[in-house]
N, CA, C and O of each residue as an XYZ file, in Angstrom:
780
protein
N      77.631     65.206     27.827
C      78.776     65.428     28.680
C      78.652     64.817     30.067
O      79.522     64.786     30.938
N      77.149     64.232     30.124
C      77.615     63.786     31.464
C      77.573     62.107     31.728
O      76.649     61.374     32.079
N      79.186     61.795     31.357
C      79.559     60.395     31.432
C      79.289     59.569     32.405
O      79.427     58.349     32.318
N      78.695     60.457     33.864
C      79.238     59.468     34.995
C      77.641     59.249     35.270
O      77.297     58.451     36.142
N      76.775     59.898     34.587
C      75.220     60.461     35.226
C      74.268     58.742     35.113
O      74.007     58.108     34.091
N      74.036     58.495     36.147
C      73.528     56.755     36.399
C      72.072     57.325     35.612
O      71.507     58.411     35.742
N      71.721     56.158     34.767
C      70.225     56.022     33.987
C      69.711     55.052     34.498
O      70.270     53.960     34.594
N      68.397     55.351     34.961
C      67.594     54.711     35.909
C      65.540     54.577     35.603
O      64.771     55.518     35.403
N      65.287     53.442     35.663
C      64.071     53.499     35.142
C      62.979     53.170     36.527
O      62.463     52.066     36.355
N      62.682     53.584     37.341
C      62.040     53.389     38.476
C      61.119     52.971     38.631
O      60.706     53.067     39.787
N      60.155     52.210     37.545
C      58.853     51.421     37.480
C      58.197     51.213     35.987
O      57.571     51.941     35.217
N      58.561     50.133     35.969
C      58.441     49.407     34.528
C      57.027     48.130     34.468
O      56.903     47.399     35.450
N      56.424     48.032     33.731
C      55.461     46.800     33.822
C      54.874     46.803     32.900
O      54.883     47.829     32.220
N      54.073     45.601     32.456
C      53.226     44.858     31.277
C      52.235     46.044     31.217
O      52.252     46.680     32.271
N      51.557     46.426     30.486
C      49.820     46.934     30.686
C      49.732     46.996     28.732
O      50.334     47.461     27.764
N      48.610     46.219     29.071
C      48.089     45.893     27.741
C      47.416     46.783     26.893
O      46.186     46.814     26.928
N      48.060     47.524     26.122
C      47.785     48.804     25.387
C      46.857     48.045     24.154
O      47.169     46.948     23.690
N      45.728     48.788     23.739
C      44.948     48.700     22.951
C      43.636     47.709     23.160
O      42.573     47.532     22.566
N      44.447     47.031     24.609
C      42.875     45.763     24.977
C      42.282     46.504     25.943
O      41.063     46.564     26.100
N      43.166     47.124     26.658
C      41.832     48.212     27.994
C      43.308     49.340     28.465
O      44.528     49.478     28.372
N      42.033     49.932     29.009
C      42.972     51.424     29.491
C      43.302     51.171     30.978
O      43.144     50.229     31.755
N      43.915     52.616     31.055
C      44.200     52.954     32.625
C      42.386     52.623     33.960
O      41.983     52.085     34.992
N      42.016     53.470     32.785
C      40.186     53.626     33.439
C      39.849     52.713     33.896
O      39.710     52.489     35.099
N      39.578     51.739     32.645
C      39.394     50.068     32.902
C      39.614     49.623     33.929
O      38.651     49.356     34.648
N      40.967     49.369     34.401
C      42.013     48.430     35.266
C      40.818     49.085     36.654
O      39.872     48.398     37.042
N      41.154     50.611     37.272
C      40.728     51.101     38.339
C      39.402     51.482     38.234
O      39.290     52.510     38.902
N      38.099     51.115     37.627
C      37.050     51.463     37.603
C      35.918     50.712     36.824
O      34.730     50.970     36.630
N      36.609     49.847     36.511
C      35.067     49.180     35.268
C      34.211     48.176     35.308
O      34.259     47.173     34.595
N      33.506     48.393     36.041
C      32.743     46.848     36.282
C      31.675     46.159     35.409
O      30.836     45.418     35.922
N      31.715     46.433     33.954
C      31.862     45.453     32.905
C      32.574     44.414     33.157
O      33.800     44.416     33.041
N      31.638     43.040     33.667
C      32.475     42.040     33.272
C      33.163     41.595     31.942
O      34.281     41.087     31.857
N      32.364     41.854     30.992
C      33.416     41.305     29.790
C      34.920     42.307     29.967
O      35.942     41.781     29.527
N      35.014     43.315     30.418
C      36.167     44.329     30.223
C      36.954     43.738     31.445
O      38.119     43.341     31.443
N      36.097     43.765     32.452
C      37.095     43.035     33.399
C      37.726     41.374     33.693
O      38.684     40.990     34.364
N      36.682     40.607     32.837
C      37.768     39.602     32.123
C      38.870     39.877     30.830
O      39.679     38.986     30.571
N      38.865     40.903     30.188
C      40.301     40.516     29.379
C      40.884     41.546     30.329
O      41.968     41.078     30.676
N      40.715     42.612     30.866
C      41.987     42.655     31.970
C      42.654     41.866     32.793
O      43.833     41.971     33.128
N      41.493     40.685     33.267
C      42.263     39.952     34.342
C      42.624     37.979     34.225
O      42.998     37.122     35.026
N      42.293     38.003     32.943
C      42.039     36.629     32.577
C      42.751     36.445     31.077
O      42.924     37.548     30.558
N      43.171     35.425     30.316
C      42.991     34.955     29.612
C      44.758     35.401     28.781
O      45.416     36.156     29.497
N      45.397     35.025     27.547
C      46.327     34.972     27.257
C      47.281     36.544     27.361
O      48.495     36.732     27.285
N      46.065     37.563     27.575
C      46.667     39.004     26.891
C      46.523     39.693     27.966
O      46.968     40.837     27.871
N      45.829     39.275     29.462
C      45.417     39.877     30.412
C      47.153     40.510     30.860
O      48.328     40.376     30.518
N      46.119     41.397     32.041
C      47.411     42.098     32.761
C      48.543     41.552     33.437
O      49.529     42.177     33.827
N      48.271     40.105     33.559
C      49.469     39.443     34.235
C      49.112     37.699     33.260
O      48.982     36.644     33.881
N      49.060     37.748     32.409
C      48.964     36.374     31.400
C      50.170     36.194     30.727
O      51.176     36.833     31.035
N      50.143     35.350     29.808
C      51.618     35.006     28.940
C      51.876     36.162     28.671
O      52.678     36.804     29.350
N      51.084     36.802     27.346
C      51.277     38.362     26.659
C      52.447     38.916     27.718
O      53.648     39.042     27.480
N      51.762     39.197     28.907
C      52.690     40.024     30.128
C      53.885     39.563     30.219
O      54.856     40.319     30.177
N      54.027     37.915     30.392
C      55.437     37.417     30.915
C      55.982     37.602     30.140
O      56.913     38.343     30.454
N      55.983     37.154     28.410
C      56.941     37.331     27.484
C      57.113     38.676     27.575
O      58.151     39.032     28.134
N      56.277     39.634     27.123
C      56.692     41.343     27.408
C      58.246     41.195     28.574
O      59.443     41.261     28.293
N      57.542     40.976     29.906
C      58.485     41.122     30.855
C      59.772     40.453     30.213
O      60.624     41.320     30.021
N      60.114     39.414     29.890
C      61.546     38.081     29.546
C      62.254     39.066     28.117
O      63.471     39.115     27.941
N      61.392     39.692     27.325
C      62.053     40.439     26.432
C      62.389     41.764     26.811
O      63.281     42.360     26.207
N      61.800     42.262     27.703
C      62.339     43.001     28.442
C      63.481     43.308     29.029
O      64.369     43.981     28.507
N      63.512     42.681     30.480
C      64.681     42.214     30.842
C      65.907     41.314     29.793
O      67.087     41.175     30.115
N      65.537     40.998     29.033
C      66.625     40.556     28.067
C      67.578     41.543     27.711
O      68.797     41.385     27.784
N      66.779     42.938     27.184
C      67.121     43.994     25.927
C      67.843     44.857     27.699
O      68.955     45.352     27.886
N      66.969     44.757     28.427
C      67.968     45.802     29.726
C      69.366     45.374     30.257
O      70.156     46.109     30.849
N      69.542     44.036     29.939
C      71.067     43.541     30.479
C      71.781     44.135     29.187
O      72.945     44.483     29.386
N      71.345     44.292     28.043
C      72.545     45.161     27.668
C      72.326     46.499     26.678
O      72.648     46.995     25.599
N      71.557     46.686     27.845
C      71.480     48.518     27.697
C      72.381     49.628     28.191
O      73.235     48.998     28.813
N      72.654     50.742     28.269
C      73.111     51.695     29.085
C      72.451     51.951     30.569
O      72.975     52.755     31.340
N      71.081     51.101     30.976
C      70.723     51.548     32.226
C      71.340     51.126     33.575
O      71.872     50.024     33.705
N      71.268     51.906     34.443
C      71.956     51.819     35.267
C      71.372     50.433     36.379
O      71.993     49.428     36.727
N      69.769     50.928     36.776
C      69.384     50.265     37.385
C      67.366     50.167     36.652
O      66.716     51.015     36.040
N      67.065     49.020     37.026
C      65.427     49.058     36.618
C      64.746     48.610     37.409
O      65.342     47.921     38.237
N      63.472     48.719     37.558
C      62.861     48.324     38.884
C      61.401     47.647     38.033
O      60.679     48.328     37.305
N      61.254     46.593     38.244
C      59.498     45.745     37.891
C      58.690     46.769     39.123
O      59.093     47.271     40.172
N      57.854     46.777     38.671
C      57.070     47.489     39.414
C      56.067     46.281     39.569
O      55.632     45.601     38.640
N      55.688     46.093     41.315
C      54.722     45.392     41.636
C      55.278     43.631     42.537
O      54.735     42.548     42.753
N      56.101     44.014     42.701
C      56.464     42.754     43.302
C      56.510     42.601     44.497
O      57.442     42.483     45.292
N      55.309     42.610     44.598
C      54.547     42.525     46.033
C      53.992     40.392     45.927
O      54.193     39.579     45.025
N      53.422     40.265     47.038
C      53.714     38.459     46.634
C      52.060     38.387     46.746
O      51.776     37.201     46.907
N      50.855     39.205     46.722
C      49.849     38.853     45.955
C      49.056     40.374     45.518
O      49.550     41.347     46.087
N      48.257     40.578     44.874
C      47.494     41.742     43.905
C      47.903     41.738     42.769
O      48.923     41.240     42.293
N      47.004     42.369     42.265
C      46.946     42.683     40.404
C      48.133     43.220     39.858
O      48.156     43.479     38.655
N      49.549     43.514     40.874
C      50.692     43.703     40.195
C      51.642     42.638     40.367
O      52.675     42.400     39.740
N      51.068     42.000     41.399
C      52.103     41.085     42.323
C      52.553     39.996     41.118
O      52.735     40.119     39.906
N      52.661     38.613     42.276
C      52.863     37.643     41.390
C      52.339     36.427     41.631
O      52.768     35.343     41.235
N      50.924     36.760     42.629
C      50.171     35.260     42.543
C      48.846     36.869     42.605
O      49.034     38.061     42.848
N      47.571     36.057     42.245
C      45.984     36.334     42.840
C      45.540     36.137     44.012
O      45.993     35.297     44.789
N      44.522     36.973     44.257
C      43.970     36.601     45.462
C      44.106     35.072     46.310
O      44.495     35.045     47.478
N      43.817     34.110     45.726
C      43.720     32.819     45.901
C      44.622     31.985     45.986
O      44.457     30.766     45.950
N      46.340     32.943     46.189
C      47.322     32.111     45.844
C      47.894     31.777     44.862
O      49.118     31.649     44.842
N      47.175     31.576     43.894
C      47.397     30.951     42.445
C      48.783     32.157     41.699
O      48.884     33.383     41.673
N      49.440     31.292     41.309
C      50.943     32.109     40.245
C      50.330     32.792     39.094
O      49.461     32.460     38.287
N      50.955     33.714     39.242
C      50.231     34.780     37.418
C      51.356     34.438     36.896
O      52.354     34.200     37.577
N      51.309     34.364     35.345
C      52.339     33.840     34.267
C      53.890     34.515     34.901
O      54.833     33.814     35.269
N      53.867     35.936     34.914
C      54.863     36.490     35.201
C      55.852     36.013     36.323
O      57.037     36.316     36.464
N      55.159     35.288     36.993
C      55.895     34.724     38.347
C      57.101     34.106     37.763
O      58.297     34.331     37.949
N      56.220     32.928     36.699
C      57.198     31.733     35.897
C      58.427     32.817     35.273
O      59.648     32.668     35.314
N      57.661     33.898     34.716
C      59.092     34.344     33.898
C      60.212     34.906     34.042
O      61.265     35.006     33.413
N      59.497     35.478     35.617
C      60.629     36.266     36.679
C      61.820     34.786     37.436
O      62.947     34.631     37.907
N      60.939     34.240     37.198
C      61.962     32.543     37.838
C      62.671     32.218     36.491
O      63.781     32.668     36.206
N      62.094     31.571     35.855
C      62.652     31.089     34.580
C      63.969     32.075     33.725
O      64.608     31.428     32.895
N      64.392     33.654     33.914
C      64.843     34.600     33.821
C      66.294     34.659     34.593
O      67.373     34.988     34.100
N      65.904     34.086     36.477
C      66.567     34.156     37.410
C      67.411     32.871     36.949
O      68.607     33.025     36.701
N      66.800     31.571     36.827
C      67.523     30.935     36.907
C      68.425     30.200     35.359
O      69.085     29.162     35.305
N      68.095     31.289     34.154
C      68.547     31.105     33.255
C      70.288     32.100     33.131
O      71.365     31.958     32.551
N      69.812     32.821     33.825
C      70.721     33.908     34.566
C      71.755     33.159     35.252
O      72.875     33.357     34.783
N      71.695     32.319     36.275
C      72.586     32.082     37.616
C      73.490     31.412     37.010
O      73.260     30.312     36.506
N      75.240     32.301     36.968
C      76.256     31.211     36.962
C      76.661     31.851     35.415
O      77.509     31.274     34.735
N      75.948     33.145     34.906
C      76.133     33.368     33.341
C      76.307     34.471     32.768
O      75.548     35.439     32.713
N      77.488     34.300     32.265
C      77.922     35.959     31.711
C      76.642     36.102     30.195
O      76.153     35.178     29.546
N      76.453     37.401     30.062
C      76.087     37.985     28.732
C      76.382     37.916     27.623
O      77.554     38.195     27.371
N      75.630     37.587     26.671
C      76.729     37.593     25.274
C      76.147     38.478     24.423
O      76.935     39.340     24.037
N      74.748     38.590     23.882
C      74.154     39.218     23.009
C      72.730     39.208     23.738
O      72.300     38.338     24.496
N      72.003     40.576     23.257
C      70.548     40.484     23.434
C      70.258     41.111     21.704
O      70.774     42.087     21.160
N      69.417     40.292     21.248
C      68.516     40.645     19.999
C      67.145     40.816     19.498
O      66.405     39.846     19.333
N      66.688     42.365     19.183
C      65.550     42.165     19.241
C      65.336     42.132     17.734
O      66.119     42.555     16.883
N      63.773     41.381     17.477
C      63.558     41.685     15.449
C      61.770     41.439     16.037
O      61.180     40.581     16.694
N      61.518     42.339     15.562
C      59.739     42.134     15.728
C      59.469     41.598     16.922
O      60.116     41.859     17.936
N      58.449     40.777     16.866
C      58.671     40.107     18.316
C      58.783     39.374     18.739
O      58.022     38.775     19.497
N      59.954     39.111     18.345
C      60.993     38.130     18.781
C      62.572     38.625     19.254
O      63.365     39.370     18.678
N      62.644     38.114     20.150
C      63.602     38.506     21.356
C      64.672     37.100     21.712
O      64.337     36.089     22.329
N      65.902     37.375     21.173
C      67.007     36.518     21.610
C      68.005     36.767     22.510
O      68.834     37.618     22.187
N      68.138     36.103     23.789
C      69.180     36.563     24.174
C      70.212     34.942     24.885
O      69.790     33.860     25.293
N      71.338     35.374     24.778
C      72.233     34.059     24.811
C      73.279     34.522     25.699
O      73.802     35.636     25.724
N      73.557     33.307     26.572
C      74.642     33.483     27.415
C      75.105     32.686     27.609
O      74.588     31.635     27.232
N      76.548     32.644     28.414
C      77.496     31.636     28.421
C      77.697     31.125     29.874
O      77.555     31.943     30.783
N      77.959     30.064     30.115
C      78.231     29.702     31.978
C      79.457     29.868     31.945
O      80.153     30.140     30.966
N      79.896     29.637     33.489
C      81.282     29.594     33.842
C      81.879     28.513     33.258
O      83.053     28.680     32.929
N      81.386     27.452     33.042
C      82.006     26.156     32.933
C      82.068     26.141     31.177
O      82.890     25.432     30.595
N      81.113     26.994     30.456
C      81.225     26.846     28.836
C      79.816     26.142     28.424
O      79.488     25.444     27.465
N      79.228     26.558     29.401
C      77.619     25.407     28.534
C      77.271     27.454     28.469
O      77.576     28.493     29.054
N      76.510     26.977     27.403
C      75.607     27.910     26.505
C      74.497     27.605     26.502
O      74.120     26.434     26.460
N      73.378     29.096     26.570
C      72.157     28.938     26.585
C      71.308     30.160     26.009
O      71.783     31.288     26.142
N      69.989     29.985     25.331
C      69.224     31.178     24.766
C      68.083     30.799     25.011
O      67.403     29.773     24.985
N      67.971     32.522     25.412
C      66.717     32.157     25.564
C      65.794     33.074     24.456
O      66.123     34.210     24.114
N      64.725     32.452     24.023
C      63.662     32.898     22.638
C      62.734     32.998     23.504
O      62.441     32.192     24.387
N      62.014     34.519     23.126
C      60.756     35.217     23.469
C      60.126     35.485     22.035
O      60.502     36.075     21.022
N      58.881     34.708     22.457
C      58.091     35.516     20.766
C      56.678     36.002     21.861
O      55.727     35.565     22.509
N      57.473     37.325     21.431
C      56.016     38.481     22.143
C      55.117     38.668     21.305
O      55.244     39.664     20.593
N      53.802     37.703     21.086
C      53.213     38.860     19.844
C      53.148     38.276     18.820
O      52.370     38.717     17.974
N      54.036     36.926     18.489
C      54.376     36.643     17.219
C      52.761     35.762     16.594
O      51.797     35.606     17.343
N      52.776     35.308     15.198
C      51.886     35.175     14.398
C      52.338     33.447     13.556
O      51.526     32.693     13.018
N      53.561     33.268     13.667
C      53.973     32.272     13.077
C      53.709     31.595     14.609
O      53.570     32.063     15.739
N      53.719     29.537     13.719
C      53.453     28.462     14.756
C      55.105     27.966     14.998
O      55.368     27.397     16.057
N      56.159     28.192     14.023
C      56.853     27.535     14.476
C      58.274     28.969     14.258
O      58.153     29.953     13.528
N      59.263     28.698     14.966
C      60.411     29.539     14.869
C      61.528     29.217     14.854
O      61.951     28.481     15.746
N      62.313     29.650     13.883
C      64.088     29.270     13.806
C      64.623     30.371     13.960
O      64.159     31.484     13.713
N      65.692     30.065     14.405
C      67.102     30.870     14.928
C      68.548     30.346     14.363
O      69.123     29.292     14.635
N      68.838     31.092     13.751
C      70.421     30.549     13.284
C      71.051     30.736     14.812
O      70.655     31.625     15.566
N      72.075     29.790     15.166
C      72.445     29.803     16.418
C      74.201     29.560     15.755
O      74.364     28.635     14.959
N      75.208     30.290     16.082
C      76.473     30.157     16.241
C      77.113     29.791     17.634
O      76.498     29.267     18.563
N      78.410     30.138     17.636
C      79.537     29.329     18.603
C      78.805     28.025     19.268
O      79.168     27.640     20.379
N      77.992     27.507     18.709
C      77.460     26.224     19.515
C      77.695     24.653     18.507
O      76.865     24.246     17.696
N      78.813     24.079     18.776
C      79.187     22.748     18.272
C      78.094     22.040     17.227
O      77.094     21.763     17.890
N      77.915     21.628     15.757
C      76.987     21.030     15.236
C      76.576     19.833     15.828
O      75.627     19.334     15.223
N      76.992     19.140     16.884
C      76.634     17.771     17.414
C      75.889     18.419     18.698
O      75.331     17.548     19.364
N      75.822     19.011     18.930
C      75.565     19.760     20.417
C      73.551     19.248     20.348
O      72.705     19.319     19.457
N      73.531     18.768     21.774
C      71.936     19.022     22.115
C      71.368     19.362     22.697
O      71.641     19.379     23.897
N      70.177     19.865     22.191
C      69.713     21.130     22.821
C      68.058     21.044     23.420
O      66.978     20.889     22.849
N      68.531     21.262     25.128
C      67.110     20.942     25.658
C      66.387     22.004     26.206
O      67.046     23.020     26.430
N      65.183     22.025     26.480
C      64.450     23.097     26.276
C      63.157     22.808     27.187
O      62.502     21.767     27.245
N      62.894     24.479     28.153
C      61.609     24.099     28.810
C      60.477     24.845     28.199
O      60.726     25.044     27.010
N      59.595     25.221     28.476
C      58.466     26.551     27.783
C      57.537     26.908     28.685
O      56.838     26.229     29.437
N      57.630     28.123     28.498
C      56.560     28.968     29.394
C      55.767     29.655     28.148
O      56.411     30.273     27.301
N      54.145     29.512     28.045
C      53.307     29.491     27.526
C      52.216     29.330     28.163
O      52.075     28.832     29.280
N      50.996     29.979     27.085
C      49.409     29.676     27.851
C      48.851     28.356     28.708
O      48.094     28.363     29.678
N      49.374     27.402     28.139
C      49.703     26.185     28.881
C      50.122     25.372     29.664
O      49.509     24.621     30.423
N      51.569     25.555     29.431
C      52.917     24.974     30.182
C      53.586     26.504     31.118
O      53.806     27.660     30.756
N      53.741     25.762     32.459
C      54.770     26.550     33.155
C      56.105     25.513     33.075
O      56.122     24.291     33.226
N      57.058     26.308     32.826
C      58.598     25.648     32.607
C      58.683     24.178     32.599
O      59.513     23.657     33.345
N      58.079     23.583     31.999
C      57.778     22.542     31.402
C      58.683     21.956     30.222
O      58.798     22.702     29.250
N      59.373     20.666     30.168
C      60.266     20.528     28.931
C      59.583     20.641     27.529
O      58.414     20.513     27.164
N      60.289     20.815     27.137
C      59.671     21.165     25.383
C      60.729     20.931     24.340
O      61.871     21.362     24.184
N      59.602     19.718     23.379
C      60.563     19.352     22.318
C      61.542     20.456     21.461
O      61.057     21.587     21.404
N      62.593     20.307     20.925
C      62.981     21.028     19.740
C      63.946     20.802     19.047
O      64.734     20.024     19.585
N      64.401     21.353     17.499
C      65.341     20.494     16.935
C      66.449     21.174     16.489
O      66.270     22.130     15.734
N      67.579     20.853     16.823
C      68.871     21.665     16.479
C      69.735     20.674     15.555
O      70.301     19.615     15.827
N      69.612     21.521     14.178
C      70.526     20.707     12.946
C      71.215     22.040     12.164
O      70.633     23.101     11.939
N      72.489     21.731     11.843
C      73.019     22.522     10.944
C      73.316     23.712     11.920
O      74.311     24.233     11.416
N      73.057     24.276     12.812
C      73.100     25.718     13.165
C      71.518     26.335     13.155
O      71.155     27.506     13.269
N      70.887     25.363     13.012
C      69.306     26.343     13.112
C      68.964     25.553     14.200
O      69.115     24.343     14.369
N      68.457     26.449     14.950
C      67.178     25.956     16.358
C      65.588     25.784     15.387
O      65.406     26.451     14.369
N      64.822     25.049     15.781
C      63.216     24.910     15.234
C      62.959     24.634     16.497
O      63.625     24.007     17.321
N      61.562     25.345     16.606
C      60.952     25.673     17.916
C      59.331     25.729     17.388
O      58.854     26.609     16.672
N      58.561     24.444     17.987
C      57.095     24.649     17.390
C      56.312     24.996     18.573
O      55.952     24.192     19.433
N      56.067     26.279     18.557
C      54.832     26.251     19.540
C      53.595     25.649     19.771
O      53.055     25.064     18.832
N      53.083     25.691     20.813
C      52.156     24.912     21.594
C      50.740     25.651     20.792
O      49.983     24.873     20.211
N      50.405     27.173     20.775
C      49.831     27.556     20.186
C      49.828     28.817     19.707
O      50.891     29.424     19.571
N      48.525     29.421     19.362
C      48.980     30.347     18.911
C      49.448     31.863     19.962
O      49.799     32.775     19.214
N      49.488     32.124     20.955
C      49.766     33.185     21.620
C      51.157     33.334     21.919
O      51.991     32.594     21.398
N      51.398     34.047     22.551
C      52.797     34.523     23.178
C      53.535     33.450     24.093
O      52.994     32.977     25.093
N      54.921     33.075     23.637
C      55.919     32.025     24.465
C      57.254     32.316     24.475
O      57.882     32.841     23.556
N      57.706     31.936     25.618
C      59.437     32.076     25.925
C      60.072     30.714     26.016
O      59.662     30.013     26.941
N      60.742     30.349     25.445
C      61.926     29.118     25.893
C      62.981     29.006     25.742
O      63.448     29.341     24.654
N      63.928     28.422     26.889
C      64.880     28.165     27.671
C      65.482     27.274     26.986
O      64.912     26.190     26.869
N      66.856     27.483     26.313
C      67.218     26.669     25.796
C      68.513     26.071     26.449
O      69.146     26.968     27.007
N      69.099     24.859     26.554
C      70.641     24.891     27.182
C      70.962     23.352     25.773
O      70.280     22.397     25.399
N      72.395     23.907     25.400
C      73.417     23.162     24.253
C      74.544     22.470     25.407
O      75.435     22.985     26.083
N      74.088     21.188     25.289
C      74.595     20.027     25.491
C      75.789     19.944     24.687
O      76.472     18.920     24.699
């Protein structure tokens, strides 16, 4: 009964369940424990994290919530979005890559199936774009049946991965299917826009 009552999530973030705990993060000076917290594809702010975050925020633009808050966006520490040293943690790219897949673009669908995360939107002007999150996923390469998008249409693409920050990235659009080969095997998001 209560229609008007705002839903609100006040601190949301990556933390890598099953590779280290709460304990870990604030107390463990095991280096091997404190490199996969702070290093490497699955760490606390690595790809694993960014895609988490991009499928995230995907599935919240069309939720019932009112408002959501990333927790940690401070501009350096272990929540922020660079390291000590300056250096960008993955998440930086995905909080950009997110923003500016965003600017200028209404909503159309968010889809989640395992972990894989679609979400597609439309510009003012009529260019169309999706963006594919595989959080998690196990396959090297991925298709998407893609509708309202012209069979001649082409489709260019950047990738954020263990590798590449928003970087162009090949891919092939025939018939209504997107093919998307990843770089490797961990967690990736890419930006697609139909020409």
């Amino acid at each position: 009964g209560f229609t008007k009552c705002e839903m609100i999530v006040n601190e949301w973030h990556y933390f890598g369940y099953g590779d280290y705990d709460w304990t870990d993060m604030q107390r463990c000076s095991d280096p091997k424990v404190k490199a996969r917290i702070w290093s490497g594809p699955r760490s606390h702010n690595g790809i694993h994290s960014a895609c988490f975050t991009l499928a995230t925020l995907a599935d919240l633009q069309c939720s019932k919530l009112s408002q959501a808050y990333y927790y940690g966006c401070a501009h350096t520490g272990s929540w922020g979005f660079k390291d000590a040293g300056q250096a960008r943690y993955k998440v930086f790219y995905a909080l950009k890559l997110f923003g500016d897949f965003m600017k200028g673009s209404a909503i159309c669908e968010s889809v989640s199936d395992g972990p894989y995360t679609t979400f597609a939107v439309k510009g003012t002007r009529g260019e169309k774009g999706l963006l594919v999150v595989d959080y998690g996923g196990t396959e090297p390469e991925i298709e998407v049946a893609v509708k309202g998008v012209p069979a001649d249409a082409k489709a260019e693409c950047v990738v954020l991965d263990y590798t590449h920050d928003l970087e162009p990235h090949e891919v092939t659009f025939k018939d209504g299917v997107l093919k998307i080969r990843k770089n490797d095997a961990n967690s990736a998001a890419f930006a697609v826009e139909f020409k």
